[in-house]
C-alpha positions as CSV (number, residue, x, y, z in Angstrom):
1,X,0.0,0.0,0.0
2,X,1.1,3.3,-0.6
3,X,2.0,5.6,1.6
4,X,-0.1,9.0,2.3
5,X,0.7,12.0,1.2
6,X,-0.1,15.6,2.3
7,X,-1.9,17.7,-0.6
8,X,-3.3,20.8,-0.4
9,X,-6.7,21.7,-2.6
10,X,-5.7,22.1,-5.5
11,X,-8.6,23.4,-7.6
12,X,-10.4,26.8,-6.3
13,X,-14.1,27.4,-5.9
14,X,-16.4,27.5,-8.2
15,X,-19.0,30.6,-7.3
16,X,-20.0,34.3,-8.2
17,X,-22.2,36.5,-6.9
18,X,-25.1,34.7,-8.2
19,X,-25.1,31.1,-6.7
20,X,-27.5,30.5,-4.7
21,X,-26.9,26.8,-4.1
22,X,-23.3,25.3,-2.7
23,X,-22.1,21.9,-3.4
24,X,-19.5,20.4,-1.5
25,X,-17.8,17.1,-2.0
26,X,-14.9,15.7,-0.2
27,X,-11.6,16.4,-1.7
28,X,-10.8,16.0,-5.1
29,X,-9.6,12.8,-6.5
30,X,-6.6,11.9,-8.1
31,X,-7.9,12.9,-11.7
32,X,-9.5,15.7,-10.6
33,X,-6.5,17.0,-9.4
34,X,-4.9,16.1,-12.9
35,X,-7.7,18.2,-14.7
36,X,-7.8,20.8,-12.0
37,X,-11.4,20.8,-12.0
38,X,-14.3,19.0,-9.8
39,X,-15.6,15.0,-10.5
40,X,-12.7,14.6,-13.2
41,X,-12.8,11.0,-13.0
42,X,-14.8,9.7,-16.2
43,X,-16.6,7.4,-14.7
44,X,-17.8,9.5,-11.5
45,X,-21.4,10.1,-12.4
46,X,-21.9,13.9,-10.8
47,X,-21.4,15.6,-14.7
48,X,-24.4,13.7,-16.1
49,X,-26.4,13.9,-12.4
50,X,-26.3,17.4,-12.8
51,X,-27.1,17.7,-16.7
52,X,-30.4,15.2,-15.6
53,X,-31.4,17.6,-12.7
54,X,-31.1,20.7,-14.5
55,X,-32.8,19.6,-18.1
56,X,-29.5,20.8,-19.7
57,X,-27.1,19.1,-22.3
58,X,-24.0,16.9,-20.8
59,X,-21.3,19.1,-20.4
60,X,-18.0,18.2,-21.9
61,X,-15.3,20.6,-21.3
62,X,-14.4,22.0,-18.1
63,X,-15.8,25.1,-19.6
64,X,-19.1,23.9,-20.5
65,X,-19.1,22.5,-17.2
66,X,-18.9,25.7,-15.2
67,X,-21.1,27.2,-17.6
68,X,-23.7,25.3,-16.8
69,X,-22.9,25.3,-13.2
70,X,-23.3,29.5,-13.4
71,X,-25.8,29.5,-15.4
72,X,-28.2,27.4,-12.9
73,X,-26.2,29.5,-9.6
74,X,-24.8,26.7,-8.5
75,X,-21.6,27.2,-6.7
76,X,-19.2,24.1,-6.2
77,X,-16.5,23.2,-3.6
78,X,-14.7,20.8,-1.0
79,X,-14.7,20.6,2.7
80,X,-11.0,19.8,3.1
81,X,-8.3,22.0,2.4
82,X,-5.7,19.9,2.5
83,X,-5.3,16.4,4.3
84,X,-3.3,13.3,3.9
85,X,-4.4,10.9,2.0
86,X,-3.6,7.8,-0.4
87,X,-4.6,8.4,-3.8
88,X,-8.1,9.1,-4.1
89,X,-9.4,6.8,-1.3
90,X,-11.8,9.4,1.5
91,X,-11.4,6.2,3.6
92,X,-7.8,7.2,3.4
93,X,-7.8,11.1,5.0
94,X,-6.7,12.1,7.8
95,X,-5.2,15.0,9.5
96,X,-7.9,17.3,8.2
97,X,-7.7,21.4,7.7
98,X,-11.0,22.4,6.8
99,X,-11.9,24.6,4.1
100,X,-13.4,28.5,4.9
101,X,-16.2,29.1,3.2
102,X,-16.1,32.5,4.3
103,X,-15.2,33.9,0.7
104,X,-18.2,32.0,-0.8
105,X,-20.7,32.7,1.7
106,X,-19.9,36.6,1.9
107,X,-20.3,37.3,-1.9
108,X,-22.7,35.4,-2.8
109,X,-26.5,34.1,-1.7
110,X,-26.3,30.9,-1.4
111,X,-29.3,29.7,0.7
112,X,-29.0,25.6,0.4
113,X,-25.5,23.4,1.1
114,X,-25.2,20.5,-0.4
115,X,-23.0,17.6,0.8
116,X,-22.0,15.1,-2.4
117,X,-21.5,11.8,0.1
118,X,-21.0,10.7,3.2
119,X,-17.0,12.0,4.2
120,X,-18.2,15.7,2.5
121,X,-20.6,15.6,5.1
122,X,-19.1,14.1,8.0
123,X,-16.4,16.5,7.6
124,X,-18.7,19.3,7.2
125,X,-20.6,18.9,10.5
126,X,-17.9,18.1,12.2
127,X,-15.4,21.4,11.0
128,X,-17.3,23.5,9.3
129,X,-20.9,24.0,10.2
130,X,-20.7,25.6,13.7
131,X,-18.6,28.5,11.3
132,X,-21.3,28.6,9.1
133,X,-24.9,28.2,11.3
134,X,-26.4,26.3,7.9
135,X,-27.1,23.1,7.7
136,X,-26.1,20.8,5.0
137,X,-27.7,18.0,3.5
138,X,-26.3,14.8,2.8
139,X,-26.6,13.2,-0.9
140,X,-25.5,9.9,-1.9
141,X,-21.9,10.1,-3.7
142,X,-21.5,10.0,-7.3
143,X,-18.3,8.8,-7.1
144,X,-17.6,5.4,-8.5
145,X,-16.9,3.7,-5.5
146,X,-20.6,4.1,-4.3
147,X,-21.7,1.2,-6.2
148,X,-24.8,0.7,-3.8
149,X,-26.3,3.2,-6.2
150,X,-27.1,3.0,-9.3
151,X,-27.5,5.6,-11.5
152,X,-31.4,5.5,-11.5
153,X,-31.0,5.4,-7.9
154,X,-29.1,8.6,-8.0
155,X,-31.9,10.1,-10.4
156,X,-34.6,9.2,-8.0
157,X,-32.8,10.6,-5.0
158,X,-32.5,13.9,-6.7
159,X,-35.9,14.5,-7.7
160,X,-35.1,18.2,-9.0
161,X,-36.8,19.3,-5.6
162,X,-33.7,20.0,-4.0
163,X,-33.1,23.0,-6.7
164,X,-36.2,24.8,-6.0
């Protein structure tokens, strides 16, 4: 096994003064770190969760991706600002700094948070909510090692309610 390695967030925030709606995963993943953007992976399923939710197109590019993501005031993020960890495992991290969402949360009206999985969210309550005073809620992760759900099963969980 290898060993872990410190890393510090790599990728910043994705937000303007429009987003009214904050996602926050865990920490980004060994390919998202490559492409220096959220969900890089190919086969983590958040790019084509969010193109169902929001009745738009697939985005391809990391462009079209944070176009989209504007467009709908979405703003997107990760609770840890750096950690150690081995490769892209969250079962992996420890030795946690938090992110501030200060920066996000100041400029822009974001009235929901979202947590994308369980370690998003642990970590959330547990460093940054008491900061913040919102709660979060938990959604099941999109990444490829969730395979308890399915694709449909993410669909059905994310009925387009949670955008309104």
């Amino acid at each position: 096994m290898k060993p872990a390695q410190r890393i510090d967030h790599p990728i910043p925030p994705l937000y303007d003064g429009e987003s009214r709606i904050l996602i926050l995963g865990s920490f980004p993943s060994v390919k998202s770190r490559e492409a220096a953007f959220f969900y890089g992976h190919p086969q983590n399923r958040f790019w084509k969760l969010m193109a169902y939710l929001l009745s738009e197109e697939y985005p391809v590019t990391v462009e079209e991706r944070a176009e989209m993501l504007h467009r709908n005031h979405i703003a997107l993020w990760d609770t840890i600002a750096s950690c150690e960890i081995v490769g892209s495992s969250d079962s992996s991290i420890r030795n946690v700094m938090a992110n501030d969402l200060t920066p996000i949360l100041e400029s822009a009206p974001i009235r929901q948070i979202y947590c994308n999985g369980a370690k998003s969210y642990e970590y959330y309550k547990k460093y940054i909510q008491d900061r913040t005073g919102i709660p979060a809620r938990k959604l099941p992760s999109t990444s490829p090692a969730n395979a308890s759900f399915r694709m449909e099963d993410l669909w059905h969980t994310g009925d387009r309610s949670w955008y309104h």
